[in-house]
C-alpha positions as CSV (number, residue, x, y, z in Angstrom):
1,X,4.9,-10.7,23.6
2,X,4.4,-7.7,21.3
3,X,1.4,-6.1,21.6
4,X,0.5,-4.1,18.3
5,X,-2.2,-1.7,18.0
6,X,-3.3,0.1,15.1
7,X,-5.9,2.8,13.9
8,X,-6.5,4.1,10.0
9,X,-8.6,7.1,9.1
10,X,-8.2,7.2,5.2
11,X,-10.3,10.0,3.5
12,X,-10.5,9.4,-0.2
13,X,-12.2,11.8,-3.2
14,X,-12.1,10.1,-6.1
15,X,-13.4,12.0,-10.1
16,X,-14.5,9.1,-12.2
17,X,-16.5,8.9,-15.3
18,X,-17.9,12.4,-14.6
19,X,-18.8,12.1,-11.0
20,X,-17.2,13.0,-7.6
21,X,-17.0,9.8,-4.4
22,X,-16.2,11.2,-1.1
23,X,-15.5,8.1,1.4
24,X,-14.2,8.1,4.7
25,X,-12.5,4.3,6.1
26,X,-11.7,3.8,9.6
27,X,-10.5,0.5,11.0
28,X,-8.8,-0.1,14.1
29,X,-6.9,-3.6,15.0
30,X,-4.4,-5.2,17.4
31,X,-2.4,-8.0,16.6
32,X,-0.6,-9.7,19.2
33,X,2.4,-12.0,18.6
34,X,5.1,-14.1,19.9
35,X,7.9,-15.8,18.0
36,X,5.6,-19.0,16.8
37,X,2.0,-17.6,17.5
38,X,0.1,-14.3,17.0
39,X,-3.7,-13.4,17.2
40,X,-6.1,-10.6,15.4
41,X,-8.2,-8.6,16.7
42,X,-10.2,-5.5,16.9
43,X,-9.5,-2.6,19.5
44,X,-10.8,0.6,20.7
45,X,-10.0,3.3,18.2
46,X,-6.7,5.6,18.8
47,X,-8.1,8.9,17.6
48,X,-9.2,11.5,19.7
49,X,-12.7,12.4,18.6
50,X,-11.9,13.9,14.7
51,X,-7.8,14.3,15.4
52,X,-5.9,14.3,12.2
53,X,-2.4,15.0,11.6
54,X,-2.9,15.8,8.0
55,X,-5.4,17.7,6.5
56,X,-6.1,20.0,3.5
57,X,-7.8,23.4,3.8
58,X,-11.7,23.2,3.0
59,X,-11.3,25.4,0.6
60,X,-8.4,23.8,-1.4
61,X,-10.7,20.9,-1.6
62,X,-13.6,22.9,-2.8
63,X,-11.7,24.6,-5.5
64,X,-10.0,21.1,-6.9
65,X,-13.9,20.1,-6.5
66,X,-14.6,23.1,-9.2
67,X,-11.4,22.5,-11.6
68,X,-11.2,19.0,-12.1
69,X,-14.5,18.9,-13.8
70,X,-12.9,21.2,-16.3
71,X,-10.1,18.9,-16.9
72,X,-12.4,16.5,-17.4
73,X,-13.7,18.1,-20.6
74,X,-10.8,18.8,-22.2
75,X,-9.8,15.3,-22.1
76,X,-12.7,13.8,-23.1
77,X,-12.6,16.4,-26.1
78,X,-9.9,14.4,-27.0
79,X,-11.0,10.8,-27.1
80,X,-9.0,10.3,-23.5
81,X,-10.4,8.7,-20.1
82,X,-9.6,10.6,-17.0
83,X,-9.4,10.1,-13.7
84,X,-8.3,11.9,-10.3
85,X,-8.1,10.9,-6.9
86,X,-6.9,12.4,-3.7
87,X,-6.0,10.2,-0.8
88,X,-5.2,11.7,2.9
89,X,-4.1,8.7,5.3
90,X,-4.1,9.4,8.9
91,X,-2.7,6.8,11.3
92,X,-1.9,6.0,15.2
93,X,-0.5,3.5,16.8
94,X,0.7,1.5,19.9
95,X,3.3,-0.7,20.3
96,X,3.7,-2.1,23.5
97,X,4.2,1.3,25.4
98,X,5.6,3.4,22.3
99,X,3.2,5.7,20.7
100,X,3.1,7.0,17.3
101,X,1.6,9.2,14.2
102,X,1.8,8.7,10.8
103,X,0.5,10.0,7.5
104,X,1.2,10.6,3.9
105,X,-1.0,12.2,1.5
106,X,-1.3,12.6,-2.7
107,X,-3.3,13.7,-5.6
108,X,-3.4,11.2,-8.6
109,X,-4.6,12.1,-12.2
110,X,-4.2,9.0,-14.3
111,X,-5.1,9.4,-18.6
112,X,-5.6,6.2,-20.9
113,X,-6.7,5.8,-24.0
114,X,-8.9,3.2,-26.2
115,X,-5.8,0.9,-26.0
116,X,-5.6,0.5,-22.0
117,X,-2.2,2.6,-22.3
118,X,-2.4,4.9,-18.7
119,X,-0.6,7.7,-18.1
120,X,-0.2,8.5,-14.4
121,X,1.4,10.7,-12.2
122,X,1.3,11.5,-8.0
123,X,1.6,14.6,-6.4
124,X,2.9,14.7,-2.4
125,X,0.7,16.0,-0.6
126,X,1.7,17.4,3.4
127,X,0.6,20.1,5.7
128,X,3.2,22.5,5.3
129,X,2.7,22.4,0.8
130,X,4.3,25.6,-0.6
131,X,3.0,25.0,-4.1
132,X,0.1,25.7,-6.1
133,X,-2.1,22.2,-6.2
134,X,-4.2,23.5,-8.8
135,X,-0.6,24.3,-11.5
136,X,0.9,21.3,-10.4
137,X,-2.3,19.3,-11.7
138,X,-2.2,20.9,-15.1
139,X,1.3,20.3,-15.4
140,X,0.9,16.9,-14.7
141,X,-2.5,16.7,-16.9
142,X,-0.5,18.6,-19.8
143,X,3.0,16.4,-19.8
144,X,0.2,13.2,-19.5
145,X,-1.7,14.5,-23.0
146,X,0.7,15.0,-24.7
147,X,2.1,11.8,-24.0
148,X,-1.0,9.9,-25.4
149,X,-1.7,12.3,-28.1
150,X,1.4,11.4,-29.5
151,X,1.2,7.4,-28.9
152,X,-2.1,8.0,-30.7
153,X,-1.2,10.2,-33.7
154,X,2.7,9.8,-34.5
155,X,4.7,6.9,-36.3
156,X,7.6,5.3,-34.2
157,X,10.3,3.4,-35.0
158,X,11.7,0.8,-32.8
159,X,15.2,1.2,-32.0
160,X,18.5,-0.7,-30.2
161,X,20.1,1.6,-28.6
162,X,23.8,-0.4,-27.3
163,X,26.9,0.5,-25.8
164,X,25.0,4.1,-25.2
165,X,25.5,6.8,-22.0
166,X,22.0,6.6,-20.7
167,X,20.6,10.0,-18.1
168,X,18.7,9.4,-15.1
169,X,16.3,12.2,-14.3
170,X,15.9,12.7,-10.4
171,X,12.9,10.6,-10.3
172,X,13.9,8.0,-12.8
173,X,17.7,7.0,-10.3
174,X,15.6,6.5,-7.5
175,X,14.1,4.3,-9.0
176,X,16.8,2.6,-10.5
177,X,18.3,2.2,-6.8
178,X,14.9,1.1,-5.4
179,X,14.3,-1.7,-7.8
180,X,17.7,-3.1,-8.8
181,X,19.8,-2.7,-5.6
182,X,17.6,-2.0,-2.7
183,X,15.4,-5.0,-2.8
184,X,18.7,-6.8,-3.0
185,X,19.4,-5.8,0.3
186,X,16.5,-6.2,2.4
187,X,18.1,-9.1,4.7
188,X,15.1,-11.7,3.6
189,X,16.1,-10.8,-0.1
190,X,19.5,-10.5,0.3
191,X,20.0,-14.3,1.8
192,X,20.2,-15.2,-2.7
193,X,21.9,-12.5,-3.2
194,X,25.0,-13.0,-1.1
195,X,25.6,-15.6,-3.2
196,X,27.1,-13.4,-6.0
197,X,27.4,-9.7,-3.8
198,X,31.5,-10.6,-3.4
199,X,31.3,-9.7,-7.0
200,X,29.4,-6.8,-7.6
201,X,31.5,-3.5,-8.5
202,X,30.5,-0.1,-7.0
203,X,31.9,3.4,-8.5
204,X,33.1,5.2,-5.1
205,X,30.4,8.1,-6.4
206,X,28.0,6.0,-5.3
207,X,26.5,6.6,-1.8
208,X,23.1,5.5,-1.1
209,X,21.1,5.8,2.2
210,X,17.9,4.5,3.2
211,X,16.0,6.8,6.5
212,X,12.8,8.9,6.9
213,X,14.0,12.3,8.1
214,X,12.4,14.6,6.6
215,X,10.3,12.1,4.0
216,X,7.7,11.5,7.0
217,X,5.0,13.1,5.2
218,X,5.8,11.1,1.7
219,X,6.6,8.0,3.5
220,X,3.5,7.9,6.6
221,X,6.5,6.7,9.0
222,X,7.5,8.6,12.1
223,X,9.5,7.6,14.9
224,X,9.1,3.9,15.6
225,X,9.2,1.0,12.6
226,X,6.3,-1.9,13.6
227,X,8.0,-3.6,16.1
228,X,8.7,-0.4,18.2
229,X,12.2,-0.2,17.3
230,X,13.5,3.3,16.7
231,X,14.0,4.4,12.9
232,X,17.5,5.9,12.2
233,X,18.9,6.3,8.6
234,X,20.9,3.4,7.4
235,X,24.1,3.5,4.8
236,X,23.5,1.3,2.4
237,X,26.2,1.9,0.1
238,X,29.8,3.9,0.6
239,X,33.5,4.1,-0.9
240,X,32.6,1.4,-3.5
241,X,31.3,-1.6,-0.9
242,X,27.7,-2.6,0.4
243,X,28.1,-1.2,3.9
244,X,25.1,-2.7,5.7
245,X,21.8,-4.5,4.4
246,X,18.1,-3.5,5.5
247,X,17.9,-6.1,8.3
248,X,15.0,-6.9,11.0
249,X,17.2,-9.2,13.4
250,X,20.5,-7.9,15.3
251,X,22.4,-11.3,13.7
252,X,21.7,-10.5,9.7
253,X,23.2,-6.7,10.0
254,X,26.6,-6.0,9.1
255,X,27.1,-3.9,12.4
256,X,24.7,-5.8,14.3
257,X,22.5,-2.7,15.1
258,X,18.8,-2.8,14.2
259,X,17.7,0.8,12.4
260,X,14.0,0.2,12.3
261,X,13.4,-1.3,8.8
262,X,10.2,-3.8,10.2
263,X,7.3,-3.2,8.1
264,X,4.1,-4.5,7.4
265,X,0.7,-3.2,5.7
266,X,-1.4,-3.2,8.5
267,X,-2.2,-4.9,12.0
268,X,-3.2,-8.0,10.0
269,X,0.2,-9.1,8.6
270,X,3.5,-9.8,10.3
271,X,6.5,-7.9,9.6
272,X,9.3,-8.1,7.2
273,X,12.4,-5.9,6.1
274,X,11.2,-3.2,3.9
275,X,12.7,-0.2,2.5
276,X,11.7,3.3,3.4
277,X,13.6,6.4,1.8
278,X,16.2,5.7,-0.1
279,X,18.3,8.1,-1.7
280,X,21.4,8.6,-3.8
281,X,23.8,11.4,-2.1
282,X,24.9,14.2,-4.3
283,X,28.4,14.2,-5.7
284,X,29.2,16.2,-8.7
285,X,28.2,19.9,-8.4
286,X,26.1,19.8,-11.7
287,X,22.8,20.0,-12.3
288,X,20.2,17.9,-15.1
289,X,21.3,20.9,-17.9
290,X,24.9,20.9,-16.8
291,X,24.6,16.8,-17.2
292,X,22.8,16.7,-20.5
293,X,25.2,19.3,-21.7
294,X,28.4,17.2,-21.5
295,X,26.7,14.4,-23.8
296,X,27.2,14.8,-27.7
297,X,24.7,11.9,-27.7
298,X,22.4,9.9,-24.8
299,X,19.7,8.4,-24.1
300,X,17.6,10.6,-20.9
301,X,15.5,8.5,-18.9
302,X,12.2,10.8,-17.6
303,X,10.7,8.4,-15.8
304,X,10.9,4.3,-14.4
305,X,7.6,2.7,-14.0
306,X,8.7,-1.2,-13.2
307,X,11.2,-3.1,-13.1
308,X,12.9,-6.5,-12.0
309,X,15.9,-8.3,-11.0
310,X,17.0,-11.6,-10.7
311,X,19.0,-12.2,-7.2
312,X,20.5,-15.5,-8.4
313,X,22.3,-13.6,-10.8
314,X,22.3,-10.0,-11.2
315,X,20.7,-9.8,-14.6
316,X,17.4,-6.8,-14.3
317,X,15.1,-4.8,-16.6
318,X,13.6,-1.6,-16.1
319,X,10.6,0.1,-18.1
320,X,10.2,3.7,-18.3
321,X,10.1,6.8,-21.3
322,X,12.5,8.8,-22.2
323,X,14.0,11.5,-24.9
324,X,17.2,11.3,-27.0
325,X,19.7,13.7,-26.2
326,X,21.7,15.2,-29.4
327,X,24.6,18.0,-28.9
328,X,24.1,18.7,-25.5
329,X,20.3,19.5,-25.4
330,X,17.1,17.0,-25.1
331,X,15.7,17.0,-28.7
332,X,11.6,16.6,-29.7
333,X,12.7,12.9,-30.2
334,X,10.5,10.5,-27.5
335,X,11.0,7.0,-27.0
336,X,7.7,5.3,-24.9
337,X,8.1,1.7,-24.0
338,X,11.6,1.9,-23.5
339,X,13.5,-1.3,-21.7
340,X,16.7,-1.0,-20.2
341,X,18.7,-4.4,-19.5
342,X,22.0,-4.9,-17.3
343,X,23.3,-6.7,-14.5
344,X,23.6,-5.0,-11.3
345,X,27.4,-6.6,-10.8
346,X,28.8,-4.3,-13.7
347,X,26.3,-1.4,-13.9
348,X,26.8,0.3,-10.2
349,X,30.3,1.3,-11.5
350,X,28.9,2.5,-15.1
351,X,28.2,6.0,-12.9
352,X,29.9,9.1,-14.5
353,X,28.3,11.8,-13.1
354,X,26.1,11.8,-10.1
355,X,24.9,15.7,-9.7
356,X,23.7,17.3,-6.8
357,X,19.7,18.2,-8.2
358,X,18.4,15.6,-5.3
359,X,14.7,15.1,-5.4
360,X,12.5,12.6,-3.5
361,X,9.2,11.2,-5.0
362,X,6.7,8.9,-3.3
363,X,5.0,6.1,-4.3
364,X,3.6,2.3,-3.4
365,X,5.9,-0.7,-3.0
366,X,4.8,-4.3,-3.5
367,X,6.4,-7.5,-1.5
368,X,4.9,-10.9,-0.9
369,X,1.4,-9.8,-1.1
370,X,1.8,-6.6,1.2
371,X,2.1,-3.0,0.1
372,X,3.5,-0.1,1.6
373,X,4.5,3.6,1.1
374,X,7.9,4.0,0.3
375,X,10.2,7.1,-1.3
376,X,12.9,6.7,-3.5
377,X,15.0,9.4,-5.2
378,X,18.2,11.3,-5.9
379,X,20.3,13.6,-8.1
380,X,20.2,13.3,-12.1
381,X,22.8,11.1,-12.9
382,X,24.6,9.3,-16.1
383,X,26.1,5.7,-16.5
384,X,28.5,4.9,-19.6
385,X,27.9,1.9,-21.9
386,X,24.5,0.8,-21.2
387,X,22.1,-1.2,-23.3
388,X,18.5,-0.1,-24.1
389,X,15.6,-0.4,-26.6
390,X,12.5,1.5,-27.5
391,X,9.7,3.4,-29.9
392,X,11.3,6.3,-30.6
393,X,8.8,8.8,-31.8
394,X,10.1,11.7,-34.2
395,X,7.5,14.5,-34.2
């Protein structure tokens, strides 16, 4: 029997409609379970007295307490609804005999307007932070209103864009390789997608891994997964095959080894195979403006939001924004709502460039009514002959 034991302190200050909420949660629970039976329960907390293994500096907090007021203003000033919230999650627990501690932290400023259109961004927050929380929030407040300013002001026209070289920024692959290929390959998802996997092509560029080193503080995993096994990094993808899948029993892997991929949203749920960093691996030494550069004409993807795929045959969308790229440089030309369709059989060998910019973004990852933290990311990278659509804005 596995004996699961779990304790949350989640501090949350949220701006909303003019006014700061300061909460504190704390919940502690034990779940204990066999192969056909499990009981919930409470338990005795994990913390020691006020123990946290991340925090933010009093005074960083009592500064973002001054400035976000100020943001406030100016967007109101512009007929904008904002919001900000800042969420520190401390955890502990025990798993039979194995002890661990996790956290993950961000900032969120979100903008809409009178049309329910939001504007959202996260910023990582962890211990160690070497940046300037204060920029970083009018960076992301700036790139948000200008965004709905010009959804609100500017005329679009909606555009096909076929047979077109389409440019992932850092954020926007990861993304890509979360939502098409990695839910693909967690081993309860994967069982559909077998099915058609002998026929997926794979451009040897393409390496993808899926671990935690070094993404602890973005992911709030540590050592153990939640059934106590050990987490080690996984290859997911390598020399143009599917190497191994994310798989929580010894019998589904491709190597039989188990690499701690057993998830679940708290003590109240049982597990299932999730994902928890995964990357693309550099290859080309070029960076975004070396990328862009090579392209007389492109599409550059800035950001994914959603996406989907279809196991039983390959066939996804994603949703995101974007600019056009014209003679080597990103023009003033946006396109919002843009939708990007493929099928994952073709499009992992559409790669033409995969640079060597990596970057790794946090964010929240929905499965079968449980939620967890998750990173995804990678180098900017380009794929040839894609098909898109979107409102392109020309300012």
């Amino acid at each position: 029997m596995t004996i699961y034991q779990q304790s949350v302190v989640e501090e949350n200050y949220t701006f909303m409609e003019g006014d700061w909420d300061y909460q504190i949660i704390s919940e502690s629970g034990l779940r204990q379970e066999r192969e056909t039976w499990s009981n919930v329960d409470t338990c005795d907390n994990l913390f020691n007295f006020s123990e946290r293994s991340l925090t933010i500096d009093r005074e960083i907090v009592k500064e973002i307490h001054q400035f976000i007021p100020s943001i406030y203003q100016e967007v109101r000033h512009q007929n904008l609804k904002f919001s900000y919230k800042m969420l520190l999650h401390n955890e502990k627990l025990a798993i039979d005999t194995k002890y661990d501690d996790r956290s993950y932290g961000f900032t969120r400023v979100v903008i809409s307007d009178g049309a329910n259109n939001a504007y959202m961004d996260d910023i990582t927050l962890v211990n160690d932070h070497k940046f300037d929380l204060k920029e970083e929030i009018q960076k992301t407040v700036t790139a948000n209103l200008n965004a709905a300013k010009l959804k609100s002001t500017s005329h679009f026209e909606h555009v096909h864009f076929d047979h077109k070289s389409l440019i992932f920024s850092n954020q926007a692959i990861g993304y890509f390789i979360h939502e098409i290929l990695g839910h693909m390959l967690e081993s309860d998802f994967y069982t559909g997608f077998k099915v058609i996997s002998d026929d997926i092509k794979i451009s040897k560029k393409l390496t993808v891994t899926d671990g935690v080193k070094g993404l602890e503080g973005i992911i709030g995993l540590n050592t153990y997964d939640d059934m106590g096994e050990e987490i080690e990094e996984v290859v997911l993808v390598c020399d143009g095959k599917i190497k191994n899948i994310l798989a929580d029993k010894k019998e589904d892997s491709f190597d039989h080894k188990l690499y701690g991929v057993s998830r679940r949203s708290d003590y109240h749920f049982t597990v299932m195979p999730r994902m928890r960093g995964t990357v693309i691996q550099p290859f080309d030494p070029l960076c975004q403006e070396e990328i862009i550069a090579k392209y007389r004409e492109a599409i550059f993807i800035e950001k994914v939001y959603v996406g989907n795929v279809d196991p039983a045959t390959g066939n996804y969308q994603l949703f995101g924004n974007g600019l056009v790229v014209c003679n080597g440089e990103l023009s003033s030309e946006r396109i919002l709502n843009l939708k990007i369709s493929g099928n994952i059989l073709e499009d992992l060998d559409r790669f033409e460039y995969i640079g060597n910019d990596v970057n790794v973004t946090g964010s929240f990852c929905g499965k079968l009514d449980q939620m967890v933290r998750v990173a995804s990311g990678g180098p900017t990278a380009s794929l040839v002959n894609m098909n898109m659509e979107g409102d392109v804005y020309r300012v």
